[in-house]
N, C-alpha and C positions, 0 to 999 in steps of 0.2 A: 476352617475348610481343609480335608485331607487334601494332600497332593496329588492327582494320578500319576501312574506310570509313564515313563514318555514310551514312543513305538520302538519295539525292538526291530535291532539290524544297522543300527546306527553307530559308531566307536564315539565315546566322549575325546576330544583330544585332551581333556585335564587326567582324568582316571585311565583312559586308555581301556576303557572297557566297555560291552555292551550299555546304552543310554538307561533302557528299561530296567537295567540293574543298579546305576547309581545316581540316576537325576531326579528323582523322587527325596534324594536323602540333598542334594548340594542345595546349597543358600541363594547360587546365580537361576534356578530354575524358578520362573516367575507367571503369575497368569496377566493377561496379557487382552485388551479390548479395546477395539477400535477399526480404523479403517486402514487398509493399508496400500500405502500411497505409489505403489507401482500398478497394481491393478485395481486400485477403487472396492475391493471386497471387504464384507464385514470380517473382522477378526475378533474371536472370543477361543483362545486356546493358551496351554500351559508350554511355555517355552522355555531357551536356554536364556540370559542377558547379553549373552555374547551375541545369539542370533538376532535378539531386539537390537541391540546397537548399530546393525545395520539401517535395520526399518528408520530408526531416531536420526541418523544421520539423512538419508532422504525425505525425511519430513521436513528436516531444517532447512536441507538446502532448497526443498519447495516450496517451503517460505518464504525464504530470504526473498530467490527469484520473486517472489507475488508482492515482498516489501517495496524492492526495488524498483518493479514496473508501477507501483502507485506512487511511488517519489518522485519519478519522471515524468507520470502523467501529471504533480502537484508543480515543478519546477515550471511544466512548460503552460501551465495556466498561467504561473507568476510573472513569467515572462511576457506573453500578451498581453495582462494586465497591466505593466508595466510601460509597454512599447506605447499601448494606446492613451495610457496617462500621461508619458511626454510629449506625446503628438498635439494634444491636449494642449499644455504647456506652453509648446513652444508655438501653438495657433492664437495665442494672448495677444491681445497691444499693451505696449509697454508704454511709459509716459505720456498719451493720451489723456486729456481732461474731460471732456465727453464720455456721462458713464451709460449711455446708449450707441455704442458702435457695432457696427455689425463685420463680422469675421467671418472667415472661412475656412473652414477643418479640412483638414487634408483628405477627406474622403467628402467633399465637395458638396458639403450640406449647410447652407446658411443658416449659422445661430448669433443672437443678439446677445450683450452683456449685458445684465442690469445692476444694477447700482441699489442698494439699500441707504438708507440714512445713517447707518455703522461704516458705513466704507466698504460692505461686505462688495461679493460680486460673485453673478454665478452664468452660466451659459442658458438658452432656453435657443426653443425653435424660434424660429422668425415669425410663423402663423402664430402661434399660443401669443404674442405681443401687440399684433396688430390689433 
């Protein structure tokens, strides 16, 4: 693929001279496609790398920012998950021989343990048992 000419009227700051007379021949002029992330517009044009490096820097950091807000949205799932499986825990009887007791979770919903012939033990509603 030839290179076009860039638009005259522009100074290179490397050559110091009109664009459309030496960006066509330098190795940093590149074409270039995609969206670009200050205004959402399609991009298909032959530019400098110096000018893309800007564009690449705001993409990164538009990222990161979208990385970061999905980490936070993951941390603070783990954390309710968390909270409510010690709530959990700590709503158990402990030392109790009776593998039918009935407890109450701190958000005040009657559930029975059951007892398997393994020792297992797990929570259930109080109607599903009746």
């Amino acid at each position: 693929m030839q290179r076009p000419r860039a638009i005259a009227g522009l100074t290179c700051p490397l050559w110091r001279k009109d664009v459309s007379k030496v960006c066509h021949t330098c190795a940093w002029f590149s074409h270039i496609e995609g969206v670009n992330p200050q205004t959402g517009a399609r991009v298909d044009e032959w530019m400098c790398a110096m000018n893309m490096q800007v564009l690449a820097t705001l993409e990164a950091a538009k990222a990161a920012t979208a990385g970061g807000a999905v980490t936070q949205e993951l941390r603070n799932d783990l954390q309710s998950e968390r909270k409510s499986q010690t709530r959990l825990l700590m709503s158990r009887p402990i030392g109790l021989s009776d593998d039918r007791q009935a407890v109450m979770i701190h958000d005040k919903t009657p559930r029975q343990l059951i007892g398997d012939s393994h020792g297992q033990r797990a929570l259930c509603d109080s109607e599903e048992t009746s």
